[in-house]
PDB file of N, CA, C, O and CB in Angstrom:
ATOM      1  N   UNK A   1     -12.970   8.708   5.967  1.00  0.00           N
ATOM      2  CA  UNK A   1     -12.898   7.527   6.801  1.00  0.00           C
ATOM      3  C   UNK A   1     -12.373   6.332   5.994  1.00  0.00           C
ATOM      4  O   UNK A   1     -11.693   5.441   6.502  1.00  0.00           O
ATOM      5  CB  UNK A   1     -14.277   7.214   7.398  1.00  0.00           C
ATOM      6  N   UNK A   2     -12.663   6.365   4.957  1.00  0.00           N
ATOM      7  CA  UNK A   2     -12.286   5.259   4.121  1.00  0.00           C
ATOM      8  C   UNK A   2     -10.942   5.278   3.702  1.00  0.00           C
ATOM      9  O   UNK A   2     -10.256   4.255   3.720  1.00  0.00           O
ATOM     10  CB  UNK A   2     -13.079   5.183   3.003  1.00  0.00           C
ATOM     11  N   UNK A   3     -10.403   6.671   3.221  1.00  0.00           N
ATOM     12  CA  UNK A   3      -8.742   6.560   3.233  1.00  0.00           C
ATOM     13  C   UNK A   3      -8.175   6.222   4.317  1.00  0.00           C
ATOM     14  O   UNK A   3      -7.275   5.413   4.092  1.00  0.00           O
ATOM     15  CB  UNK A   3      -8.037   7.724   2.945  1.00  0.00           C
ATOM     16  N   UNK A   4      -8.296   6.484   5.430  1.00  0.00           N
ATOM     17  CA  UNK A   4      -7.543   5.933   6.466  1.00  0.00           C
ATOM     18  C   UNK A   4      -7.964   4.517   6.741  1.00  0.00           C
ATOM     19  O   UNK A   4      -7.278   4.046   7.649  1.00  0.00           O
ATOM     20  CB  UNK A   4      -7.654   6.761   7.663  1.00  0.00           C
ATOM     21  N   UNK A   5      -8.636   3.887   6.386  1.00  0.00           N
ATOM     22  CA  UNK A   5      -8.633   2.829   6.343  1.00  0.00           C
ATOM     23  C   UNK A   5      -7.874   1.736   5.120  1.00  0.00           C
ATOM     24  O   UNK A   5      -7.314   0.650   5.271  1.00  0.00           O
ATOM     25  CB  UNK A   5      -9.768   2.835   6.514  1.00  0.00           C
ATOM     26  N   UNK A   6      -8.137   2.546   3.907  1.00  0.00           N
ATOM     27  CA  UNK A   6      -7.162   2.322   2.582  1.00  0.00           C
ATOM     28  C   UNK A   6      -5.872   2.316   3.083  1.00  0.00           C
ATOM     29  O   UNK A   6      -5.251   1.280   2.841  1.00  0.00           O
ATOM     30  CB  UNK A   6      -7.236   3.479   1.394  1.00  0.00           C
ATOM     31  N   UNK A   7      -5.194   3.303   3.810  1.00  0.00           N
ATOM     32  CA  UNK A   7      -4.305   3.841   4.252  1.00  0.00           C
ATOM     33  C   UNK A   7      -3.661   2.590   5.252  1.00  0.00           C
ATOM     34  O   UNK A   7      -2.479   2.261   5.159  1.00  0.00           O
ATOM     35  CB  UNK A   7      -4.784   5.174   4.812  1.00  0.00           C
ATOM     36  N   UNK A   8      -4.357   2.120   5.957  1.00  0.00           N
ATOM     37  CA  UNK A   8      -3.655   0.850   6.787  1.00  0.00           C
ATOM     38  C   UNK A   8      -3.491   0.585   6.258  1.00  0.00           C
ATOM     39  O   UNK A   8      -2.316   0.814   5.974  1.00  0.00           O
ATOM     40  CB  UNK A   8      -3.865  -0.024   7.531  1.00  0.00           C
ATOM     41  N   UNK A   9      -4.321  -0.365   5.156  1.00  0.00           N
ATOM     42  CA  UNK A   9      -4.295  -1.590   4.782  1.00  0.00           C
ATOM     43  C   UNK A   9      -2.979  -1.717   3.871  1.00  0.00           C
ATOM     44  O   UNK A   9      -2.430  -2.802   3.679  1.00  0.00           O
ATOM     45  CB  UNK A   9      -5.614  -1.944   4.125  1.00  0.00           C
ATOM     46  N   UNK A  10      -2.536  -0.531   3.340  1.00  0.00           N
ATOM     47  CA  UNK A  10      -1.441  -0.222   2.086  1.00  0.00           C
ATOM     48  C   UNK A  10      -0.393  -0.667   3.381  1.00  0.00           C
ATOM     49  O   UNK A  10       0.456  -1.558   3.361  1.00  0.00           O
ATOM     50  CB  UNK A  10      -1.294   1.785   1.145  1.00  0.00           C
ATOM     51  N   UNK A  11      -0.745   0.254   4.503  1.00  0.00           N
ATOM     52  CA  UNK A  11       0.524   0.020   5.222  1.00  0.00           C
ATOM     53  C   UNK A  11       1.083  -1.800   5.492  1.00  0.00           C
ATOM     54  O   UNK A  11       2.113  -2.455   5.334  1.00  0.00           O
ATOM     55  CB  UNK A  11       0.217   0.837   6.754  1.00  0.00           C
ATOM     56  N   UNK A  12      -0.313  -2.022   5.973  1.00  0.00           N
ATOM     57  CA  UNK A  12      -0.251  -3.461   6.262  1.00  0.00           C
ATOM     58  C   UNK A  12       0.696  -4.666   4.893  1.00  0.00           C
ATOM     59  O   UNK A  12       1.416  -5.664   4.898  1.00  0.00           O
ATOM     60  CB  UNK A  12      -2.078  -3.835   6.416  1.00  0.00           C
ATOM     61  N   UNK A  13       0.203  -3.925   4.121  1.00  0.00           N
ATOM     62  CA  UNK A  13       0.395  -4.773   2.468  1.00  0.00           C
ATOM     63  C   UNK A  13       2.002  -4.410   2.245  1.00  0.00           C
ATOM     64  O   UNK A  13       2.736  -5.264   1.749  1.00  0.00           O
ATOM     65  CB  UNK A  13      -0.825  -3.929   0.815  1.00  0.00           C
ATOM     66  N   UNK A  14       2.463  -3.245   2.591  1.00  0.00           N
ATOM     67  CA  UNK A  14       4.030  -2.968   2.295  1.00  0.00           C
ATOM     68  C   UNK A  14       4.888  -3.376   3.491  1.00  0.00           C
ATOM     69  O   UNK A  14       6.063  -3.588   3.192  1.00  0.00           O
ATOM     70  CB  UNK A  14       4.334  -1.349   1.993  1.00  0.00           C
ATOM     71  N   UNK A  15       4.536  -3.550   4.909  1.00  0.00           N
ATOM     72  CA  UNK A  15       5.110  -4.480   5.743  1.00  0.00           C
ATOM     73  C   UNK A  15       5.072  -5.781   5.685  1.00  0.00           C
ATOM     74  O   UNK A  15       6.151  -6.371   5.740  1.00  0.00           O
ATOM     75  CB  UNK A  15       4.793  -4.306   6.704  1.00  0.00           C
ATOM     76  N   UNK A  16       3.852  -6.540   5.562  1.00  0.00           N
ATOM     77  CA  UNK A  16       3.628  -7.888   4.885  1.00  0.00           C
ATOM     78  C   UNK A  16       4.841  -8.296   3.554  1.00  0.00           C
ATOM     79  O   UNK A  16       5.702  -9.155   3.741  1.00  0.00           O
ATOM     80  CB  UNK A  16       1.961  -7.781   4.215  1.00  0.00           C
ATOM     81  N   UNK A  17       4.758  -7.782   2.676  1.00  0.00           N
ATOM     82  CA  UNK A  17       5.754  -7.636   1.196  1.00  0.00           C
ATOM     83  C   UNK A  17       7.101  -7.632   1.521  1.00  0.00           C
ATOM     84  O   UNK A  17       7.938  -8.454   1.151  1.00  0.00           O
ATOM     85  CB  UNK A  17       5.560  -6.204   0.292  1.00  0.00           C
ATOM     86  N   UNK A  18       7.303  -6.469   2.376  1.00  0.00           N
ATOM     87  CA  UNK A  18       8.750  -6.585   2.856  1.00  0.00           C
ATOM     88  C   UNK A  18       9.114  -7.810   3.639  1.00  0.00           C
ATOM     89  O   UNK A  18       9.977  -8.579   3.216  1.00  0.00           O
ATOM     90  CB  UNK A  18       9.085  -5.430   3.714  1.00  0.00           C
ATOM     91  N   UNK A  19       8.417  -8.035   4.883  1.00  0.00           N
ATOM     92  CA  UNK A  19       8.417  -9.364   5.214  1.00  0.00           C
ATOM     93  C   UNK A  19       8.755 -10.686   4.679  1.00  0.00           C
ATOM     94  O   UNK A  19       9.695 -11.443   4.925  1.00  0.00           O
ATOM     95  CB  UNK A  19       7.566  -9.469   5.428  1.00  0.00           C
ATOM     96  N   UNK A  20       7.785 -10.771   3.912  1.00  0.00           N
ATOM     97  CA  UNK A  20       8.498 -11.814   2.584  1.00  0.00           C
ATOM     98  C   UNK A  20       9.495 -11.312   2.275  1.00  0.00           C
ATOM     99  O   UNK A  20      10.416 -11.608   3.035  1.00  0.00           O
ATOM    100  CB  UNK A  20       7.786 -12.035   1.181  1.00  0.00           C
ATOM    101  N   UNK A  21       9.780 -10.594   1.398  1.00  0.00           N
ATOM    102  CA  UNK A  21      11.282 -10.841   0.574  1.00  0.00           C
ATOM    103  C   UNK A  21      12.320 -10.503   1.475  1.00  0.00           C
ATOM    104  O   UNK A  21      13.455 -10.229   1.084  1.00  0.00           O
ATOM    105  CB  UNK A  21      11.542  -9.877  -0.828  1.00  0.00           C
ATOM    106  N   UNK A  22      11.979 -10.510   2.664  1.00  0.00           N
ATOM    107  CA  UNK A  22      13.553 -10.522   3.603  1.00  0.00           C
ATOM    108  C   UNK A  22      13.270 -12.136   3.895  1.00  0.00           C
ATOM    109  O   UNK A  22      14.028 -13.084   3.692  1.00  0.00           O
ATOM    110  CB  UNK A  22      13.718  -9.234   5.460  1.00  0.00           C
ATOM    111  N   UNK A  23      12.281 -12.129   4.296  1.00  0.00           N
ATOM    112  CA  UNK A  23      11.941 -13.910   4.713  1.00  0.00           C
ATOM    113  C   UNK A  23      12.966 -15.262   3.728  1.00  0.00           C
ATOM    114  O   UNK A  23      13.685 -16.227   3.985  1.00  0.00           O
ATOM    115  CB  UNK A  23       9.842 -14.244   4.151  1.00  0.00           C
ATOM    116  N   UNK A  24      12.365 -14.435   2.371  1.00  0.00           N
ATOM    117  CA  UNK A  24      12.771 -15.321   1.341  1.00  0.00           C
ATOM    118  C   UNK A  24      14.353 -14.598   0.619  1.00  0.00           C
ATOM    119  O   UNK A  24      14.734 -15.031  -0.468  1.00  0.00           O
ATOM    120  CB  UNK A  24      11.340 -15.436   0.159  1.00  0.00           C
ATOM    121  N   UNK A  25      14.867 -13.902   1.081  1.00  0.00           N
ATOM    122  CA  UNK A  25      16.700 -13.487   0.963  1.00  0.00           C
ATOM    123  C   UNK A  25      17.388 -14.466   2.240  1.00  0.00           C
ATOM    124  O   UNK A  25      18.539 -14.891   2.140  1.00  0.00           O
ATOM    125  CB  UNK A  25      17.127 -11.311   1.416  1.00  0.00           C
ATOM    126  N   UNK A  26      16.636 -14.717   3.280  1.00  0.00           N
ATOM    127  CA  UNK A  26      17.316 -15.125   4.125  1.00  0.00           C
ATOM    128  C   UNK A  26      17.551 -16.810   4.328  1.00  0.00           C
ATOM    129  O   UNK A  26      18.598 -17.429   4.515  1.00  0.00           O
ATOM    130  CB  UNK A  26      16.795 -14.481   5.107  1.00  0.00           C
ATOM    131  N   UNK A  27      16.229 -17.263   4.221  1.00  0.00           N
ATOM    132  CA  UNK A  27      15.911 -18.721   4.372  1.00  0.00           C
ATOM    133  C   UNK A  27      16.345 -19.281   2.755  1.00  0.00           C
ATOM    134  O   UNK A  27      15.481 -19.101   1.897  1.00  0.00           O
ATOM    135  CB  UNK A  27      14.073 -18.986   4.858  1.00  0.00           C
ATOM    136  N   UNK A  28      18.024 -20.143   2.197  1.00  0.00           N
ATOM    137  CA  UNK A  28      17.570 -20.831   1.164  1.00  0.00           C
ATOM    138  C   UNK A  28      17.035 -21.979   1.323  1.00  0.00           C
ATOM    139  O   UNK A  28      17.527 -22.644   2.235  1.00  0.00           O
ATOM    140  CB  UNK A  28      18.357 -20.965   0.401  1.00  0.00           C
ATOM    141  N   UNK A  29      15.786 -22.664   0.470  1.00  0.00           N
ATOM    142  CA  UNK A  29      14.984 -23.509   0.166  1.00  0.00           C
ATOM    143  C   UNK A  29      14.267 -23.631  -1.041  1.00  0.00           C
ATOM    144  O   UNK A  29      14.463 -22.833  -1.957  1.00  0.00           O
ATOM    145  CB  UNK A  29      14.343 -23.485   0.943  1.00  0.00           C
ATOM    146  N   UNK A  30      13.547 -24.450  -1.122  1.00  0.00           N
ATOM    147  CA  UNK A  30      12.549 -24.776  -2.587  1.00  0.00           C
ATOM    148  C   UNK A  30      11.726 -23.601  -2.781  1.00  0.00           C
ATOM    149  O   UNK A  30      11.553 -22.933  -3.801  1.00  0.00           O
ATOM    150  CB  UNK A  30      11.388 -26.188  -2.474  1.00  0.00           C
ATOM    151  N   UNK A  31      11.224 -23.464  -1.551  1.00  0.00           N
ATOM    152  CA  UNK A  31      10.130 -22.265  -1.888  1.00  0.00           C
ATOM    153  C   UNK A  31      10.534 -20.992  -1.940  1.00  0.00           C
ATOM    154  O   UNK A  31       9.687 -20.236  -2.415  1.00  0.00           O
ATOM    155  CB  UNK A  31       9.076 -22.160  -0.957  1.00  0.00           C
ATOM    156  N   UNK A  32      11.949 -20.300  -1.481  1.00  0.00           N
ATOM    157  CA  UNK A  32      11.869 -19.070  -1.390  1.00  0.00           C
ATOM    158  C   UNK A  32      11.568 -18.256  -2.512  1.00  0.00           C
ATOM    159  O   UNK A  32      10.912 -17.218  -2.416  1.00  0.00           O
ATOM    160  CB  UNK A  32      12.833 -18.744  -0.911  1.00  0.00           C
ATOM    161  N   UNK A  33      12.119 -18.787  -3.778  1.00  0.00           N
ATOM    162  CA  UNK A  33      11.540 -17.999  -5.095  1.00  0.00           C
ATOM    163  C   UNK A  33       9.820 -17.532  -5.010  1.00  0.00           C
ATOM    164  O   UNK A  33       9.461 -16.361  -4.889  1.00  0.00           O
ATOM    165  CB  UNK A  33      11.744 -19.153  -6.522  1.00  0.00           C
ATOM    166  N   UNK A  34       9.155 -18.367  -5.075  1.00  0.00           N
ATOM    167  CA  UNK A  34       8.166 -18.524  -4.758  1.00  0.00           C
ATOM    168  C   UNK A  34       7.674 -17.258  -3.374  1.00  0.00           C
ATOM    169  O   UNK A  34       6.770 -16.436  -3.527  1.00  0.00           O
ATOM    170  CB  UNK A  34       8.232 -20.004  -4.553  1.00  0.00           C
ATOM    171  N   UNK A  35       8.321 -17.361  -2.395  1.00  0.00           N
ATOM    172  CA  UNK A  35       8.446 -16.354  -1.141  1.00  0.00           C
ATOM    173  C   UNK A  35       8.780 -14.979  -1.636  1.00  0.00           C
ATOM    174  O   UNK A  35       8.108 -13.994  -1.330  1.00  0.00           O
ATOM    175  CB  UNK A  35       9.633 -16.806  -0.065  1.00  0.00           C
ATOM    176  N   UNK A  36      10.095 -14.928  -2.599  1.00  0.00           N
ATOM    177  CA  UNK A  36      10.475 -13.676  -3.041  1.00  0.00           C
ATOM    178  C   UNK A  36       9.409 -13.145  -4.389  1.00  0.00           C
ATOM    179  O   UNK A  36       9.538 -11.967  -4.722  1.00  0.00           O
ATOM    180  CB  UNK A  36      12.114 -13.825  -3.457  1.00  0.00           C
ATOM    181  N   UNK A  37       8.544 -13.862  -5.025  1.00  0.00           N
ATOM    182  CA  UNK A  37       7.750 -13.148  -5.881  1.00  0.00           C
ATOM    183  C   UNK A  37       6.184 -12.863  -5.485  1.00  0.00           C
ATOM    184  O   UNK A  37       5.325 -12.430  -6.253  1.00  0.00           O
ATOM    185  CB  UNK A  37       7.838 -13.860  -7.101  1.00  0.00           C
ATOM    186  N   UNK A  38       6.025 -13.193  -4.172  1.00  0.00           N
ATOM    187  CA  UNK A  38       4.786 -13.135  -3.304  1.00  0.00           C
ATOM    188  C   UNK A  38       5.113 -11.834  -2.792  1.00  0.00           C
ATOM    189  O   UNK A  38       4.277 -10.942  -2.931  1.00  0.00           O
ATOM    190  CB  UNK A  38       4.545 -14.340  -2.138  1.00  0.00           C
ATOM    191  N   UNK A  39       6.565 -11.512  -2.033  1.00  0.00           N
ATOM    192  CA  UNK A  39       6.656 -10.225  -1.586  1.00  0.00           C
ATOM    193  C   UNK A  39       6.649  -9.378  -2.692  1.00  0.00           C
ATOM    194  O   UNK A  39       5.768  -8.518  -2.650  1.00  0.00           O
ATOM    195  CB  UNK A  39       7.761 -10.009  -0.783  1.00  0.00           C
ATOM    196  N   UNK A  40       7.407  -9.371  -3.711  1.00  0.00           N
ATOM    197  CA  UNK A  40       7.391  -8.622  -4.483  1.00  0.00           C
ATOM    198  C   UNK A  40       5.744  -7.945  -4.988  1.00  0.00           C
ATOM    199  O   UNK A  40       5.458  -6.752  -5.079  1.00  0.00           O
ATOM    200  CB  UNK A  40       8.188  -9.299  -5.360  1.00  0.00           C
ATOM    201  N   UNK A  41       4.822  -9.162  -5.265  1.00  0.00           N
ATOM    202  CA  UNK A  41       3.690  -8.930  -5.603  1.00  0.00           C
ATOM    203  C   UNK A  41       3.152  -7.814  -4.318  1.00  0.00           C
ATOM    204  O   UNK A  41       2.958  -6.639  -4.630  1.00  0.00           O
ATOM    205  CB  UNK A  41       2.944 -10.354  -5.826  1.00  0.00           C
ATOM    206  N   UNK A  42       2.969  -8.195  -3.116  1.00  0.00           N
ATOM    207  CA  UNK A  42       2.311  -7.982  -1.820  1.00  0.00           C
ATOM    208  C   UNK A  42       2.497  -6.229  -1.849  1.00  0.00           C
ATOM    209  O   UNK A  42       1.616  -5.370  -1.824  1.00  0.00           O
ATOM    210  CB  UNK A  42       3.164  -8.937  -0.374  1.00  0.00           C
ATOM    211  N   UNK A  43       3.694  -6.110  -1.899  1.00  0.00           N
ATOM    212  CA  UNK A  43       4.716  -4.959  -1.583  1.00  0.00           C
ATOM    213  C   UNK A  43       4.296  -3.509  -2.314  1.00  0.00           C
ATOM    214  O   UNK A  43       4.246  -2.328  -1.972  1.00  0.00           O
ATOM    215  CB  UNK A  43       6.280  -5.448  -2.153  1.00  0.00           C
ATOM    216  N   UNK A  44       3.946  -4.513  -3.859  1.00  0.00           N
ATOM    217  CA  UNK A  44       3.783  -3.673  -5.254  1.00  0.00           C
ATOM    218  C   UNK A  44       2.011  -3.258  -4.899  1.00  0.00           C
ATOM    219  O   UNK A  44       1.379  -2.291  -5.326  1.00  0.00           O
ATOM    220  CB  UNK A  44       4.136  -4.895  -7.066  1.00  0.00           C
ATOM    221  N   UNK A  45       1.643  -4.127  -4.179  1.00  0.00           N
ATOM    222  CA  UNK A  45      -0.146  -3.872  -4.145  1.00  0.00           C
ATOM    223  C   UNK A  45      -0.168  -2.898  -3.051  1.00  0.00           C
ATOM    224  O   UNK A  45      -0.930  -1.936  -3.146  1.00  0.00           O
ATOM    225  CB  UNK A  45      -1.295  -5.393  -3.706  1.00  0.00           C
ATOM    226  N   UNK A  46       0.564  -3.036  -2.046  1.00  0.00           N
ATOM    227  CA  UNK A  46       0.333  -1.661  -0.995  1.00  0.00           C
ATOM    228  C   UNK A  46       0.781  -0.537  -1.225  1.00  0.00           C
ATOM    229  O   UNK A  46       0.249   0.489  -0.802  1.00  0.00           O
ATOM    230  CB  UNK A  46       0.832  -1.730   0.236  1.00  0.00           C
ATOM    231  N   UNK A  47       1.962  -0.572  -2.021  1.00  0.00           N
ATOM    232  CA  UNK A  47       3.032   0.979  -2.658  1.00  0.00           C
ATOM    233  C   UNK A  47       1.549   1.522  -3.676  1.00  0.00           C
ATOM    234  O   UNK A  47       1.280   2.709  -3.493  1.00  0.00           O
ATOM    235  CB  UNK A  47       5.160   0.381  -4.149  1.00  0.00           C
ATOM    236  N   UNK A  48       0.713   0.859  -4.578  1.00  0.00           N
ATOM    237  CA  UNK A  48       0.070   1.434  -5.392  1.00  0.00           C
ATOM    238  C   UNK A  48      -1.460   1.483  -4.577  1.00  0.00           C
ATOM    239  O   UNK A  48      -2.291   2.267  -5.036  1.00  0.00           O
ATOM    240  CB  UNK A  48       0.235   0.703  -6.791  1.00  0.00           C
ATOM    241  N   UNK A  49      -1.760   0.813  -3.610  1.00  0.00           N
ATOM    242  CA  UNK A  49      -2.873   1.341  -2.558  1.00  0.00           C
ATOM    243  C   UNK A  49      -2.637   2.480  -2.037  1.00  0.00           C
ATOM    244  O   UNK A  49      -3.451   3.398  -2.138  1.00  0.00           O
ATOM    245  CB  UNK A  49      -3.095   0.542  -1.431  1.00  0.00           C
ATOM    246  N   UNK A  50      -1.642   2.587  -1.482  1.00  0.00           N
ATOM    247  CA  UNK A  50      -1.262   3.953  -0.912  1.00  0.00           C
ATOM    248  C   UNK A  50      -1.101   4.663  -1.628  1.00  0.00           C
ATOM    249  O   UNK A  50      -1.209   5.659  -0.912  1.00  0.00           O
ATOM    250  CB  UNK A  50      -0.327   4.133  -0.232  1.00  0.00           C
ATOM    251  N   UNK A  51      -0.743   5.339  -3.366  1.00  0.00           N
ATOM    252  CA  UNK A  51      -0.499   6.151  -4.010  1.00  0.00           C
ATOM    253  C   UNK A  51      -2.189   6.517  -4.358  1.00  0.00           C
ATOM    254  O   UNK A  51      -2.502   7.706  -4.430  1.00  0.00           O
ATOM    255  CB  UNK A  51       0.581   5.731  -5.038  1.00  0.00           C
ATOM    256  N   UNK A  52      -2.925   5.769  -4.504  1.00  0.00           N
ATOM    257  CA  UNK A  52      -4.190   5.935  -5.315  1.00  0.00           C
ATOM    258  C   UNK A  52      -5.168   6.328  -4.081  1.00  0.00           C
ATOM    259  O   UNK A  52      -6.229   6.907  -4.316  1.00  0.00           O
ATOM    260  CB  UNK A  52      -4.684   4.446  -6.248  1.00  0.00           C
ATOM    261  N   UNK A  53      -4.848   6.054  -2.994  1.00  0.00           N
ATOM    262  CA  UNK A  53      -5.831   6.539  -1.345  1.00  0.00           C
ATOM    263  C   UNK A  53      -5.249   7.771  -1.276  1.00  0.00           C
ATOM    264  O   UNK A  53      -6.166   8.583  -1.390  1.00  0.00           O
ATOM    265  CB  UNK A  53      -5.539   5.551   0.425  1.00  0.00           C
ATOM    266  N   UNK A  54      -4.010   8.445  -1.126  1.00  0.00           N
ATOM    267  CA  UNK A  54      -3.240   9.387  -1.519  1.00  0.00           C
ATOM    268  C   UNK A  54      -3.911  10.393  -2.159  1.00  0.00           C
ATOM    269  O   UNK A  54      -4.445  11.454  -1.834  1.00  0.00           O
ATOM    270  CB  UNK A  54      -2.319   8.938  -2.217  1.00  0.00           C
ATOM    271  N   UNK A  55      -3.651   9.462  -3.636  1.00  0.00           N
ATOM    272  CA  UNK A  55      -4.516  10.787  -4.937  1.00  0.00           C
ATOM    273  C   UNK A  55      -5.911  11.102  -4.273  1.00  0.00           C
ATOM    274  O   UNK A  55      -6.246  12.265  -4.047  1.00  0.00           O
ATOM    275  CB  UNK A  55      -5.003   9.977  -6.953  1.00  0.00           C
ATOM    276  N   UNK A  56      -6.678  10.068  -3.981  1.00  0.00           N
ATOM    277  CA  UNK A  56      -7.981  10.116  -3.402  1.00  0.00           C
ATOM    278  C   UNK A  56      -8.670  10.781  -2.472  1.00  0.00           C
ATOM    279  O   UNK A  56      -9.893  10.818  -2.614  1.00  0.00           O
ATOM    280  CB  UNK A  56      -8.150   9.311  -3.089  1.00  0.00           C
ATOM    281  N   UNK A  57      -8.095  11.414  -1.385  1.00  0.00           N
ATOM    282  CA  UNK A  57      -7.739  11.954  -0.567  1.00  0.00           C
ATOM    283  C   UNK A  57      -7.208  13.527  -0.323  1.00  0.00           C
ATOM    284  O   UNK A  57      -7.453  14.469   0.431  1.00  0.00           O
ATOM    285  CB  UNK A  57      -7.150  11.207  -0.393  1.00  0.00           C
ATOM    286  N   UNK A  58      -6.483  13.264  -1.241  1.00  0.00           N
ATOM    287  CA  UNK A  58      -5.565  14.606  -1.926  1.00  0.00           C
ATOM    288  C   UNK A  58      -7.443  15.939  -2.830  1.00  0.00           C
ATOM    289  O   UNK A  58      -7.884  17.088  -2.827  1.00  0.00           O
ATOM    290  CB  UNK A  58      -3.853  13.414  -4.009  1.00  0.00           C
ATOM    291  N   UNK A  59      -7.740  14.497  -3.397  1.00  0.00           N
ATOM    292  CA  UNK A  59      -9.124  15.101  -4.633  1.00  0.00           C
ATOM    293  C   UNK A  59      -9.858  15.636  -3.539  1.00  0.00           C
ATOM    294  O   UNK A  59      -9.665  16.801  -3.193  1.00  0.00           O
ATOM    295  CB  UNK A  59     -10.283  13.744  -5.753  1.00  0.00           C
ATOM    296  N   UNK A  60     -10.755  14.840  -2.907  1.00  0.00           N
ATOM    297  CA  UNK A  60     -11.629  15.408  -2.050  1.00  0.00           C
ATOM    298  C   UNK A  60     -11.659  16.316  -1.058  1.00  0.00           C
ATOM    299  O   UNK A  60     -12.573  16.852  -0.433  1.00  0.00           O
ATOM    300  CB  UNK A  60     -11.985  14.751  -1.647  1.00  0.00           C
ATOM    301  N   UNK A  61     -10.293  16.398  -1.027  1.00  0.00           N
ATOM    302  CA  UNK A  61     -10.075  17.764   0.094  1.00  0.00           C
ATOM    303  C   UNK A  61      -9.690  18.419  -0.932  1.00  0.00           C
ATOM    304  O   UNK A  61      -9.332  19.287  -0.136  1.00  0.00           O
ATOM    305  CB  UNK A  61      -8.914  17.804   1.508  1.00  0.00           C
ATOM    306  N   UNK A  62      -9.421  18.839  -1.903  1.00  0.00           N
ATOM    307  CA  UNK A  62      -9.838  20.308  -2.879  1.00  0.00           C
ATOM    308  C   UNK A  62     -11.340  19.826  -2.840  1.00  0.00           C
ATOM    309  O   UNK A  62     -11.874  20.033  -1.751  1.00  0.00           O
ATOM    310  CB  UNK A  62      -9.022  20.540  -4.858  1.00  0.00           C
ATOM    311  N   UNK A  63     -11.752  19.517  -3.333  1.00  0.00           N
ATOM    312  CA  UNK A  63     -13.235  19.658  -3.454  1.00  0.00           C
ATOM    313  C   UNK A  63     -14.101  20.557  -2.133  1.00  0.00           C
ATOM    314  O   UNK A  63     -14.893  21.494  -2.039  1.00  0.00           O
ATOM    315  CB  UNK A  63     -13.781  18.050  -3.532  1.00  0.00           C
ATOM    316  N   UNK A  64     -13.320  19.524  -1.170  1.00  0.00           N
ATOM    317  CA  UNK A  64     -14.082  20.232  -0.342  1.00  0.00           C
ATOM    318  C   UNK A  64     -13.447  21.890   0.049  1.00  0.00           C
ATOM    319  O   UNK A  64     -14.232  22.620   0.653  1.00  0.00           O
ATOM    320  CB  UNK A  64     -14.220  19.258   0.916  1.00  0.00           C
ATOM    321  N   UNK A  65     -12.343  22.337  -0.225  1.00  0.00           N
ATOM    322  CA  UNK A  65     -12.064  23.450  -0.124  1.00  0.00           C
ATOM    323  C   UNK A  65     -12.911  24.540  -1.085  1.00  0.00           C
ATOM    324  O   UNK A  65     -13.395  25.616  -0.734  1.00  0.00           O
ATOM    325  CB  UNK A  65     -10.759  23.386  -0.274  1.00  0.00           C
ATOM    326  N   UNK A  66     -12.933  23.871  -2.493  1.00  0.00           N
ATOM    327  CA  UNK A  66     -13.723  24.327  -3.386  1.00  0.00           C
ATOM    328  C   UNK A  66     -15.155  24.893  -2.930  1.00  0.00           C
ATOM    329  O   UNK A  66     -15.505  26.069  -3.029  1.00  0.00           O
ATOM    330  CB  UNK A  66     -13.814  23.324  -4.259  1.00  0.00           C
ATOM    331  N   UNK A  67     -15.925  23.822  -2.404  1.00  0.00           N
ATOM    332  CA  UNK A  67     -16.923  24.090  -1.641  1.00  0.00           C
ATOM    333  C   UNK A  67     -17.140  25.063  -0.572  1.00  0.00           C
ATOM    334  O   UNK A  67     -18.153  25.722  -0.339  1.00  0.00           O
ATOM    335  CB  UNK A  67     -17.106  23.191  -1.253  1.00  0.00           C
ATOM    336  N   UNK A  68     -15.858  25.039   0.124  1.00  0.00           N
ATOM    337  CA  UNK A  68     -16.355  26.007   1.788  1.00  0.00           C
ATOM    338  C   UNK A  68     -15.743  27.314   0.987  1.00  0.00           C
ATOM    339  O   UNK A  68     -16.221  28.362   1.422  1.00  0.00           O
ATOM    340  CB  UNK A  68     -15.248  25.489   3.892  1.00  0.00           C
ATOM    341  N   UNK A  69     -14.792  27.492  -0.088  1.00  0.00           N
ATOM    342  CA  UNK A  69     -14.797  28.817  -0.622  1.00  0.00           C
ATOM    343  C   UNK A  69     -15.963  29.547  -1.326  1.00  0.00           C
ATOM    344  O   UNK A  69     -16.229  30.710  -1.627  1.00  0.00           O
ATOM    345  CB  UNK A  69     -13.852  28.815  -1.445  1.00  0.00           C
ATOM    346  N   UNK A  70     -16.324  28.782  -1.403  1.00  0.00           N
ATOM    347  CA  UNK A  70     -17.949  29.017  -2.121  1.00  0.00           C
ATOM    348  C   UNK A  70     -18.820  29.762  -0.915  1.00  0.00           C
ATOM    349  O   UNK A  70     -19.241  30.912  -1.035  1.00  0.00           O
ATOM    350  CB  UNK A  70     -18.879  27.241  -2.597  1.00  0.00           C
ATOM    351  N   UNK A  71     -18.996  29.067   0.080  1.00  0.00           N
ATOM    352  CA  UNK A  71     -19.983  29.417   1.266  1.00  0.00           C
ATOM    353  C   UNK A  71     -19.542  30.937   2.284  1.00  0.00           C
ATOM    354  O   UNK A  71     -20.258  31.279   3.226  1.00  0.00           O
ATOM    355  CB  UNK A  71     -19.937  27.903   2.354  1.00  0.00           C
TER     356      UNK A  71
END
């Protein structure tokens, strides 16, 4: 239950990220730098949420296979 919830939120975090740095390629102004290293950040936190809910996910279902081969 909790990976799929990890699992949005990565999603949420790599649409958000992208968002920005198209936001900030498109609009020039003072802030877009600022815009383009927020996405970058945002983008980088959901790509590595999702890899580590992934691994996480990935573990516990061997485990649990481990287990019902057992039974």
């Amino acid at each position: 239950m909790l990976e799929n919830f990890g699992l949005s939120a990565a999603a949420l975090f790599i649409l958000g990220g992208a968002f920005l740095l198209l936001d900030a390629t498109s609009t020039p102004d003072a802030s877009a730098p600022f815009r383009l290293l927020a996405g970058a950040a945002v983008l980088a936190a959901g790509v590595i949420a999702a890899a580590l809910t992934i691994r996480s996910k990935l573990y516990w279902r061997r485990i649990q296979k481990q287990n019902h081969d057992r039974t």
